[in-house]
Rosetta silent file (secondary structure, phi, psi, omega in degrees, C-alpha in Angstrom):
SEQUENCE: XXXXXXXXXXXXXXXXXXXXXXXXXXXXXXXXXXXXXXXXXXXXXXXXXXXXXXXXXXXXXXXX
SCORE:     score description
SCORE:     0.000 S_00000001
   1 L     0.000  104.438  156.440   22.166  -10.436   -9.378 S_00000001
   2 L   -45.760  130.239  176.931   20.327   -8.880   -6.817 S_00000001
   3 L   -55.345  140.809  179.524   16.921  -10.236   -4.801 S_00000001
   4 H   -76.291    4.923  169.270   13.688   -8.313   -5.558 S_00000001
   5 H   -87.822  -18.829  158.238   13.256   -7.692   -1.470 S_00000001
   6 H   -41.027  -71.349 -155.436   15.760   -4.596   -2.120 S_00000001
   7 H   -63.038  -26.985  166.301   13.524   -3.332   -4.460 S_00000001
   8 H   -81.732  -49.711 -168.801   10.035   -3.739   -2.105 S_00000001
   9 H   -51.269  -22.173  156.568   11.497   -2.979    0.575 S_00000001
  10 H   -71.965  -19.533  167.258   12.236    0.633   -0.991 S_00000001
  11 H   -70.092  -47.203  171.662    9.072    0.923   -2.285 S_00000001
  12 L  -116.370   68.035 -159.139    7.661    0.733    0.658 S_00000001
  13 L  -102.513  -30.178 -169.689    9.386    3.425    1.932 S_00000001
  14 L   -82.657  172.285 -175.425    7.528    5.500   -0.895 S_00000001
  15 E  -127.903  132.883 -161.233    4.346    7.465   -0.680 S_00000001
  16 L   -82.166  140.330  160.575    0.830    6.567   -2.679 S_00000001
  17 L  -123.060  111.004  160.710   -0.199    9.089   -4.693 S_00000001
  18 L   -40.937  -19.748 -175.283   -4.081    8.717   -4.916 S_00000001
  19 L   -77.770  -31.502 -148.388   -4.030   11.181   -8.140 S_00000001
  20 L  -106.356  119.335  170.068   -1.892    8.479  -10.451 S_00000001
  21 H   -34.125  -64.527 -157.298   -4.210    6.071  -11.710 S_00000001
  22 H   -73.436  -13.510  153.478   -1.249    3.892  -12.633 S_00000001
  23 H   -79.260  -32.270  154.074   -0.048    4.065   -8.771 S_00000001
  24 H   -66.678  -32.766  175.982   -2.911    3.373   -7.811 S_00000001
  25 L   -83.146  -27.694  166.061   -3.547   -0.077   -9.601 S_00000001
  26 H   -59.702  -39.276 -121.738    0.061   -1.034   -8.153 S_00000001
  27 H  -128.271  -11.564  171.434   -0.276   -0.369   -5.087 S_00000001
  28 H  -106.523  -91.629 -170.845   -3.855   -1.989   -4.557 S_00000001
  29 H   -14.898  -36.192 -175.225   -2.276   -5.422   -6.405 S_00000001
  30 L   -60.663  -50.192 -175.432    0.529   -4.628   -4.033 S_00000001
  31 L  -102.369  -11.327 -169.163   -1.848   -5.077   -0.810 S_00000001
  32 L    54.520   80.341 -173.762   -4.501   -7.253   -2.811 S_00000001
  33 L  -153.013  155.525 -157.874   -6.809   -4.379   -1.807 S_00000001
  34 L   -98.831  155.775 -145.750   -9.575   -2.811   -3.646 S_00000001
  35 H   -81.956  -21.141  176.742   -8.603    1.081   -5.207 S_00000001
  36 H   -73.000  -40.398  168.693  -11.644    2.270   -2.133 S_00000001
  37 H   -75.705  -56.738  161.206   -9.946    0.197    0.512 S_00000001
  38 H   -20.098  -68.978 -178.958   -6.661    2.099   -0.790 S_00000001
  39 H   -41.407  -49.944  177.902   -8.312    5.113   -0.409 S_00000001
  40 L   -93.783   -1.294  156.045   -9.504    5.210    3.045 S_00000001
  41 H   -72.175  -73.641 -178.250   -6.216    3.978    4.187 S_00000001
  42 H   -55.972   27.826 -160.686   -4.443    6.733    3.127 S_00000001
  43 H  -138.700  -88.007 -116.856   -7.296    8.859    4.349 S_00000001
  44 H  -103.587  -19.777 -140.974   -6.538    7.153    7.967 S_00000001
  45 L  -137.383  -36.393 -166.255   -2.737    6.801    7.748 S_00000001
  46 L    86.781  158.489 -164.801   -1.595    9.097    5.436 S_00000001
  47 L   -71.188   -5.575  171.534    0.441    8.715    2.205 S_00000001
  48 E   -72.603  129.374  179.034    3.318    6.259    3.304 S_00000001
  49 H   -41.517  -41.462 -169.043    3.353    3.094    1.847 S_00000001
  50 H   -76.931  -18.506 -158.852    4.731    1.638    5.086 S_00000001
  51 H   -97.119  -68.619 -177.238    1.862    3.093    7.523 S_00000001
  52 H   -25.446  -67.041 -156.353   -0.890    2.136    4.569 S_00000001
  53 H   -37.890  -59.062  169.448    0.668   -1.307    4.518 S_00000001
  54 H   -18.468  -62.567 -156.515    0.154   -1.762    8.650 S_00000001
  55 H   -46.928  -65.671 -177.420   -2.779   -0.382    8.349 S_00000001
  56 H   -57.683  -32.689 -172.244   -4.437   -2.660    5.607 S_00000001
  57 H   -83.306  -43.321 -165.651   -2.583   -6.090    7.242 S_00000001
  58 H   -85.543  -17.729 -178.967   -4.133   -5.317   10.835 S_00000001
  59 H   -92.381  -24.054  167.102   -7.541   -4.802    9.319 S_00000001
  60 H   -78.349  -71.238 -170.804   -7.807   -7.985    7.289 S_00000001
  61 H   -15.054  -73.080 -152.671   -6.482   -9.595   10.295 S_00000001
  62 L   -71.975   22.882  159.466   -9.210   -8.307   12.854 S_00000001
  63 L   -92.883  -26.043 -171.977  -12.067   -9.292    9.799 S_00000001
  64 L   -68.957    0.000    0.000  -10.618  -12.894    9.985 S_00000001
């Protein structure tokens, strides 16, 4: 039986698509990030999952 860090770590290798609702509600649970805060990541970052993630991690940091 395989570990479930295979399976994120390929995910986030993938790219958010802002059109699919249902990608969208993952992928903000995924970062604990609100679907607006999603938004303007990929607006700043672009659609990789991997960039978003960065993105989203360094910016809660510098609010703490």
């Amino acid at each position: 039986m395989g570990d479930d860090s295979d399976n994120t770590d390929s995910r986030y290798n993938a790219d958010i698509n802002l059109e699919d609702e249902r990608d969208v509600e993952e992928w903000c649970r995924t970062f604990a990030c609100t679907p607006a805060q999603l938004s303007a990541a990929v607006k700043m970052m672009g659609h990789s999952a991997k960039r978003v993630r960065v993105y989203l991690r360094d910016k809660q940091q510098s609010v703490s």
